[in-house]
Every structure is written in C-alpha cells, then in structure tokens.
C-alpha positions in Angstrom: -64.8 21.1 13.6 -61.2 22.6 13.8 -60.5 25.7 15.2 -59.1 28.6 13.5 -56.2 30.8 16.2 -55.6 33.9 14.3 -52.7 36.5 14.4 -50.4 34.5 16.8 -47.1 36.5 16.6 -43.4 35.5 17.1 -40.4 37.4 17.2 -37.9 36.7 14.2 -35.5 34.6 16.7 -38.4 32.8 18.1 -38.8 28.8 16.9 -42.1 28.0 15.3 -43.0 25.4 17.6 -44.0 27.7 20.1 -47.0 29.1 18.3 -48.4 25.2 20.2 -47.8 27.1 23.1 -49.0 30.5 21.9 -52.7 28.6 20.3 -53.1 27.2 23.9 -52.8 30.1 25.9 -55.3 32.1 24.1 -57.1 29.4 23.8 -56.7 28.7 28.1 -55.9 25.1 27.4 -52.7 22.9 28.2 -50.8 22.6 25.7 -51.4 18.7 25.7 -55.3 19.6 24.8 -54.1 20.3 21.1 -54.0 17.0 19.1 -52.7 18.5 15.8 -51.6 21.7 14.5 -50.7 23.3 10.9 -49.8 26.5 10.2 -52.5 28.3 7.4 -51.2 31.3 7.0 -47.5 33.1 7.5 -47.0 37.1 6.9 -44.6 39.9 9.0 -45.2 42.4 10.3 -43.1 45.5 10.6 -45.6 48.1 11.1 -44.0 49.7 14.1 -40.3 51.2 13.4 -37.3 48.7 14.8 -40.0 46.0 15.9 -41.0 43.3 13.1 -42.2 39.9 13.4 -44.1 36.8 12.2 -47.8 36.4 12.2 -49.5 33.4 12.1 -53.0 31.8 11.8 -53.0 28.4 12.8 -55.9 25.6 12.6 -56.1 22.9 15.1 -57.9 20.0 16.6 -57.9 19.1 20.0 -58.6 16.6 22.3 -62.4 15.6 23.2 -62.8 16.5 19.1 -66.3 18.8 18.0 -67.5 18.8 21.5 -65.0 20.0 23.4 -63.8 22.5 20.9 -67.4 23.7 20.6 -67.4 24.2 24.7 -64.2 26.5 24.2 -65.5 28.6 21.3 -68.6 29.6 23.3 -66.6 30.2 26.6 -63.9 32.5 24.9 -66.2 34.8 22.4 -62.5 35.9 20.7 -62.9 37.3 17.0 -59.6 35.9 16.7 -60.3 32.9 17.3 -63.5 31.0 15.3 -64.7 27.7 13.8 -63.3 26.4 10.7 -66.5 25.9 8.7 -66.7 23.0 6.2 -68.4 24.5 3.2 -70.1 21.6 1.0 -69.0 21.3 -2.4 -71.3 22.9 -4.8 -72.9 20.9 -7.2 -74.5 21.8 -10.6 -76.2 19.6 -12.7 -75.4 20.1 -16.7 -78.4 20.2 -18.8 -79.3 17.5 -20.8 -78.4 19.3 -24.6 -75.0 19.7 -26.2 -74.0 23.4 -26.4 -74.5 24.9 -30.2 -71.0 26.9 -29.9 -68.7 27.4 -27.1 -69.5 29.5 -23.9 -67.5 33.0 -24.4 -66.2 34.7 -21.0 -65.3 38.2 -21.5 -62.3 39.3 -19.4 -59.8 37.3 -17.9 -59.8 39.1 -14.3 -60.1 36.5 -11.1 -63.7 36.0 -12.1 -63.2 35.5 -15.9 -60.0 33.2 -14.8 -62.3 30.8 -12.2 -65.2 30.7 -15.0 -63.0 29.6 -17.6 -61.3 27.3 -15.5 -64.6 25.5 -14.0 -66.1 25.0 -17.9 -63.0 24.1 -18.7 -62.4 21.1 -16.2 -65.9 20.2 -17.4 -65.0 20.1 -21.0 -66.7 23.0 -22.5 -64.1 24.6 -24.0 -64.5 28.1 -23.3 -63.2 31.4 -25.2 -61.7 34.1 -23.4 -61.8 37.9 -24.9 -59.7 40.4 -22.9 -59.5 43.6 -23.8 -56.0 44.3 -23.0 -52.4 42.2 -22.9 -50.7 39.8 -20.9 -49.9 40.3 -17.8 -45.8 40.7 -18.8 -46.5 43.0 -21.2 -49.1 45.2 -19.5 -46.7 44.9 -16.1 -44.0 47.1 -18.9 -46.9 48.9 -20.2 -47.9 50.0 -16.2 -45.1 50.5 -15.0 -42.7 51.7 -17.6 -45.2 53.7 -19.9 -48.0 55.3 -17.4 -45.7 55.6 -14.4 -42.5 56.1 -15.4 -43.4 58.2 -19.2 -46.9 59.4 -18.6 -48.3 57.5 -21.3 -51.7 55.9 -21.1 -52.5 53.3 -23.1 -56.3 52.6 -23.7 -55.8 48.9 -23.9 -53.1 48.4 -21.7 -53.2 50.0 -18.3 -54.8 49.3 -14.6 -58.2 48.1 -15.7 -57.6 46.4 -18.6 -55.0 43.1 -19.1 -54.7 39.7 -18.2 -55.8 39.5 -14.5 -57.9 42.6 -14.3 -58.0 45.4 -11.6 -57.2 42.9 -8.9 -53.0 42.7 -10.8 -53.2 46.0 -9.2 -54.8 46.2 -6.2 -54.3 44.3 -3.1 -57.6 42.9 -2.7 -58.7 44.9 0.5 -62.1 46.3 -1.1 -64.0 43.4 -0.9 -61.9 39.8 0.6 -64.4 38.3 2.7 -60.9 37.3 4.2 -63.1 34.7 6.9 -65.3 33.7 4.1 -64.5 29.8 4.5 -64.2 29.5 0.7 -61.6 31.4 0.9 -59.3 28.4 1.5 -60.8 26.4 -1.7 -59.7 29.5 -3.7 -56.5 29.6 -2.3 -55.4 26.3 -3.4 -56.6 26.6 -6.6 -54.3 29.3 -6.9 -51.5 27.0 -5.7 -52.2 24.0 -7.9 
C-alpha cells in the first residue's frame, strides 16, 4: 500500500532529490524510513507575483511495508497525504453471440474516445459519428473564426469536434482528481 505525499513544493534552484527529505518531514519519518520514491506528478506554480515554484506529488513505500505505512496514515490524518488505492481491473464477460453489425459510438469526446478504444482492443470494430471536425481544424475554426471574427459555426465550435467540450475546458467541473483510476486513465493517454 504506497503512500501518496501531495503538493510538496521546491523553489526553481532547488535539486529534486530533496522532495526525499520534503515526503519525510511531513510524513515525521527519517528520511532512511522511505525505501523508494517516484515522482507522479510535476506542475508550477506562480500564483503569487515574483514567487514561482515546483509542485510535486510523490508516491512512496517505506520501510516495515503495509503495516507501518498504515500506522503513519492513521497517526497523521493529512488530506495531503493518503493511501494509494489499488483498484482491480474490471472485467466483463462478452456474450456468447456474434454482433449483427458494428457497435456505433456517437461523439468522440473523452468518453466516446475510451468506448471506442476498449471495443476496439476487443475487436469489435466500432464506428464513430461526430458531429463536428478535427481537432486541427475546429482549433482554426475556435480560435480564428468565433474569437478572432465573430463567426459561429454550428458544427464547428466549443461543443462540437473531435475531443468534445473537454478540448476546451480544463477539466475542473468534475475530475475526481483522487479518484485512483485516475492514474489508469492517465497512461492511457500517454501510451
């Protein structure tokens, strides 16, 4: 059970090997007491005028393993600092018939992409219908046309394209940022 050391921050002239110095002091361990360490996620800061620097989230293991780490959780009662759940692998059992025609997913927003991606690593073939263009085009269309000219286009705008609302938006709606999937999702983008 690793634990997950949220929004450890460095200045920009500070080395990252002292966020293992930084996990174990919020954590109240020696340093020694972490076995490994690896850096999850990297973003800066500069909120505040003249003053920017790195934040980190960092998982780690320690010494004593599930136990100890358990012991530390309950004693420091930090939403900062939490449990990296495992989350099992969902399985779903195919039916037993052949599929008269392929399955259709309409729109190809972040739920139309991960739906035609899952049926198609299981070889169903799926077709896609979106409503509006690619994401390079619509990008011109956005930005160029409604921004810039003042021209809306009915099938080319926020809602509507390649990659859905969410091409425009940064996601903070609805994130379930410490949702443990979130990880899972995360690679997939990467790969």
């Amino acid at each position: 059970m690793p634990i997950l050391v949220r929004n450890l921050t460095l200045g920009l002239d500070e080395d990252e090997t002292q966020l293992r110095a930084r996990a174990a002091a919020r954590l109240r361990i020696a340093e020694d007491n972490i076995r490994h360490y690896a850096v999850v996620r990297r973003s800066i800061d500069a909120r505040r005028r003249g003053e920017v620097a790195f934040v980190y989230n960092v998982e780690l293991a320690l010494d004593g393993g599930p136990r100890v780490e358990q012991k530390i959780l309950r004693g420091l009662r930090r939403s900062d600092v939490a449990a990296v759940a495992s989350v099992p692998q969902q399985t779903i059992e195919p039916g037993d018939k052949a599929l008269a025609d392929r399955p259709v997913i309409v729109g190809f927003g972040p739920a139309g992409m991960f739906a035609a991606l899952w049926l198609a690593q299981r070889g169903y073939r799926p077709l896609v219908l979106e409503r509006g263009r690619d994401v390079q085009v619509r990008h011109r269309d956005v930005m160029q046309r409604l921004y810039r000219e003042h021209v809306f286009d009915p099938e080319s705008n926020l809602l509507f394209g390649e990659g859905g609302a969410g091409a425009y938006s940064d996601g903070k709606l609805y994130t379930r940022v410490n949702d443990p999937r979130v990880r899972r999702i995360l690679q997939i983008f990467v790969d």
